[in-house]
C-alpha positions in Angstrom: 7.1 26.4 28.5 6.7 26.6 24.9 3.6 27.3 22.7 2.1 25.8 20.1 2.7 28.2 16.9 -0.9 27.7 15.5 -3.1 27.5 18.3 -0.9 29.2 21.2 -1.7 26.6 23.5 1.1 25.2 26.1 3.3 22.5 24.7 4.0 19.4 26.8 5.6 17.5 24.0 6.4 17.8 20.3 2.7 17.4 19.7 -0.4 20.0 20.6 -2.5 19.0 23.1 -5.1 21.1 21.7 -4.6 21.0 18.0 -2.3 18.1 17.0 0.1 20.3 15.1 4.3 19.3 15.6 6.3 21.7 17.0 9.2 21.9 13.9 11.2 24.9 13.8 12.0 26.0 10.6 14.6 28.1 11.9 17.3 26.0 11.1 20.2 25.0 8.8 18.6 23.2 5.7 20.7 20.0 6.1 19.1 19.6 9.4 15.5 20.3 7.8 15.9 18.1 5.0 17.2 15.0 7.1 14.0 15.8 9.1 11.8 15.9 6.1 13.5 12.1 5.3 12.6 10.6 8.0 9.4 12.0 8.3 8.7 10.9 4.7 11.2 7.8 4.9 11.0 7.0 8.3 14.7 5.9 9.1 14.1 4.9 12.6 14.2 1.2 11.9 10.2 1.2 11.2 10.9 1.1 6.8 13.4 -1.7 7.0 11.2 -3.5 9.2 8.5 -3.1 7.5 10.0 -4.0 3.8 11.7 -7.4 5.7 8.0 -8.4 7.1 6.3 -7.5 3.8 8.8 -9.7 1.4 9.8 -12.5 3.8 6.4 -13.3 5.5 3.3 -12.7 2.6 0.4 -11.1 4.5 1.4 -10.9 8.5 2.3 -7.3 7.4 -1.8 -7.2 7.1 -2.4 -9.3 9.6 -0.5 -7.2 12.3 -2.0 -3.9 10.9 -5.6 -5.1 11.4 -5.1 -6.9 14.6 -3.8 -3.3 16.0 0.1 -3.5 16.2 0.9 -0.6 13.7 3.2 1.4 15.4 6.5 -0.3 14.6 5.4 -0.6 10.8 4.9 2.0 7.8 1.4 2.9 7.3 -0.2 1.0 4.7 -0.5 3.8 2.0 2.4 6.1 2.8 4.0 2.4 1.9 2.4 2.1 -1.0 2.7 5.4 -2.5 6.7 5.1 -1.9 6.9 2.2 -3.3 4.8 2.6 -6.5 6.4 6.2 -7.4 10.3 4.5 -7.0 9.0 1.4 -9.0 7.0 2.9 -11.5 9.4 5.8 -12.3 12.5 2.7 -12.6 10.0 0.7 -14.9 9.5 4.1 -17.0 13.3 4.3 -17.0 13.5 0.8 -18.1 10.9 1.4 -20.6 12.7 4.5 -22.6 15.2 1.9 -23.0 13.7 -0.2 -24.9 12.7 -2.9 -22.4 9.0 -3.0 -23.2 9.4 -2.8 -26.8 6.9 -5.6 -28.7 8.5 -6.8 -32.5 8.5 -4.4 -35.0 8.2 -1.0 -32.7 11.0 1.4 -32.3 13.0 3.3 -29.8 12.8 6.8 -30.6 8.6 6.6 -30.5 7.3 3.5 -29.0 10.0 3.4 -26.3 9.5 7.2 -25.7 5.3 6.6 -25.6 5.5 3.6 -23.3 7.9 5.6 -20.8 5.7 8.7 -20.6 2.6 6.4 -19.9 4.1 4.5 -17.2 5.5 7.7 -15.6 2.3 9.3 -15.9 -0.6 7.4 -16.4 0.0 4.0 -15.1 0.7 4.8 -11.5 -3.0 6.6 -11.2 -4.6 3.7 -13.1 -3.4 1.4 -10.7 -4.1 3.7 -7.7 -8.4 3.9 -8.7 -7.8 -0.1 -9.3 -6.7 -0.5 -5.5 -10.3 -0.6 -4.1 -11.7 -2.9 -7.5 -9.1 -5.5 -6.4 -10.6 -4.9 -2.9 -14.1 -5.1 -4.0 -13.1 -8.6 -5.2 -11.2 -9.6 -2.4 -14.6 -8.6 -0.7 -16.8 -11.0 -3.0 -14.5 -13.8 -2.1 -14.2 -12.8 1.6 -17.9 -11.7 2.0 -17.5 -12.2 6.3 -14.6 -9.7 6.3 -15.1 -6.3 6.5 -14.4 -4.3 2.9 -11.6 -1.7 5.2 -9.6 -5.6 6.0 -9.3 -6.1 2.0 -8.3 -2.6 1.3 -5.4 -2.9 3.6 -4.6 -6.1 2.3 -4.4 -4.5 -1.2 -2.2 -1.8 -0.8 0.7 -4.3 1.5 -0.1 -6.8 -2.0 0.6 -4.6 -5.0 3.5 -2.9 -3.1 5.3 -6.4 -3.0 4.0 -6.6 -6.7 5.5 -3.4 -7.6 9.4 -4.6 -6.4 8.9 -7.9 -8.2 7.9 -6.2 -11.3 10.8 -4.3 -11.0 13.0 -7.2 -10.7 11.1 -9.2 -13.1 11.2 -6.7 -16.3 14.8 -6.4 -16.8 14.9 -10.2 -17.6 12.2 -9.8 -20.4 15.0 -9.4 -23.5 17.1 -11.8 -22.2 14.8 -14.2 -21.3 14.8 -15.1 -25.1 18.5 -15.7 -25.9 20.1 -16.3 -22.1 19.5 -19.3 -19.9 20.4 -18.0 -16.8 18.0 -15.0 -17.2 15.3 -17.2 -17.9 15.6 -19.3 -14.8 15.8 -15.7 -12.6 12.4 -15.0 -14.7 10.7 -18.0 -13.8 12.0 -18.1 -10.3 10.9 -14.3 -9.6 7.3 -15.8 -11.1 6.9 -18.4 -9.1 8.1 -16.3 -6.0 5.2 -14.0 -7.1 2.8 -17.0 -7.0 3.4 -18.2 -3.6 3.5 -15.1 -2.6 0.4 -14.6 -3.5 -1.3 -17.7 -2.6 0.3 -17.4 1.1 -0.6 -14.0 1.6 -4.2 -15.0 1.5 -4.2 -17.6 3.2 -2.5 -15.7 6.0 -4.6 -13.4 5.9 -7.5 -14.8 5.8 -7.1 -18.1 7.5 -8.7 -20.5 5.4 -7.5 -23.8 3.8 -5.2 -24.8 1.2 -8.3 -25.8 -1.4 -10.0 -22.7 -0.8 -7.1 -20.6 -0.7 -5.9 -22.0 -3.8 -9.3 -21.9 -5.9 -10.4 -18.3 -4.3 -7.0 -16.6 -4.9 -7.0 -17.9 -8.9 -10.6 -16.2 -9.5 -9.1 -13.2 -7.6 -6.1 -12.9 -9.6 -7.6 -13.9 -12.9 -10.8 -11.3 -12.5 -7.9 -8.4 -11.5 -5.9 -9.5 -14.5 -8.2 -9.2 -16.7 -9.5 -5.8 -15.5 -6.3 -4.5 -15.4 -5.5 -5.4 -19.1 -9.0 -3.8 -20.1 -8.6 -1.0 -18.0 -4.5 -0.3 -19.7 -5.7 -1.3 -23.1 -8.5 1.0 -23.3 -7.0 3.7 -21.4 -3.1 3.4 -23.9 -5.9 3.7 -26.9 -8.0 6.9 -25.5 -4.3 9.0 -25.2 -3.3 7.6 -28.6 -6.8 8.7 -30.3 -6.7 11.8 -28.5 -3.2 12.9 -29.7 
């Protein structure tokens, strides 16, 4: 029988009994290490792909599953989240070198270049520390629901946020002189919307009048905190340069 490599206990499975560490032998070709590094990171056993087709075509039962206990065949909240944001945030960064986030009368070769580095770098940690804010007012909303219920809820909502805004930036220039982009703009918007307003009301079970009204002071409080938070933060790195 095998032993665990940090503790020396017997091994009845690919977990310790004794200390919780996997048994994972190094020992091995690297193409087989790396494809289990993938789907330890990844997960491609089915639970990613079910999870993304839950958390995009049913707003807020991803939560709703998760608190009520039935976690195993989804990705954990925040190992979601932080896949999601680091993909998105590094394509909107990409996007942004290019030009895409460019206001009238900046340029590409500083602006564009500025913007890219911030998004990259300083944007995805902003966001991270505004997680619990958003669930702190999710909380003053909710007051009978317990604060750990609103943080979950949090992390599944800004990872669908994060692949809209992805899908949503690319449209920005051409919004202005093309039709059809336009119409994907406002369509991804008012996906975003509904999204939003069901998710809530999935979550937290309530009607469509108090849905509606609670989720706009949500959303407009966050918004608002969010634009404070980037505007003052863009203007400390540009004084501090």
């Amino acid at each position: 029988m095998a032993q665990c490599r940090n503790c020396n206990a017997m091994l009845e499975g690919p977990y310790c009994p004794q200390c919780g560490q996997k048994d994972l032998d190094l020992e091995r070709p690297v193409r087989e290490l790396v494809a289990e590094v993938a789907k330890e990171t990844f997960e491609v056993d089915g639970r990613a792909a079910r999870t993304l087709k839950v958390l995009f075509r049913h707003p807020g039962m991803l939560t709703r599953e998760f608190l009520a206990g039935r976690r195993r065949s989804y990705t954990p909240p925040l190992r979601l989240y932080l896949v999601i944001s680091v993909v998105s945030f590094l394509l909107i960064a990409w996007m942004a070198s290019r030009g895409v986030l460019l206001e009238q009368g900046q340029n590409l070769e500083d602006d564009a270049v500025w913007q890219a580095q911030f998004v990259s770098d300083e944007l995805p940690k902003l966001m991270f520390l505004l997680l619990p804010v958003f669930a702190l007012l999710l909380k003053a909303a909710f007051s009978h629901r317990l604060y750990f219920d609103h943080l979950i809820f949090s992390l599944h909502l800004h990872s669908a946020t994060y692949v809209v805004l992805v899908l949503l930036i690319p449209f920005e220039n051409l919004a202005r002189d093309q039709p059809l982009a336009w119409i994907i703009q406002v369509a991804l918007m008012i996906y975003f919307f509904a999204y939003f307003f069901l998710s809530i009301r999935c979550v937290y079970g309530i009607g469509w009048l108090a849905t509606i009204v609670r989720a706009i002071a949500v959303l407009f409080g966050y918004m608002m905190i969010v634009s404070v938070m980037v505007e003052a933060t863009s203007t400390f790195l540009i004084l501090s340069d």
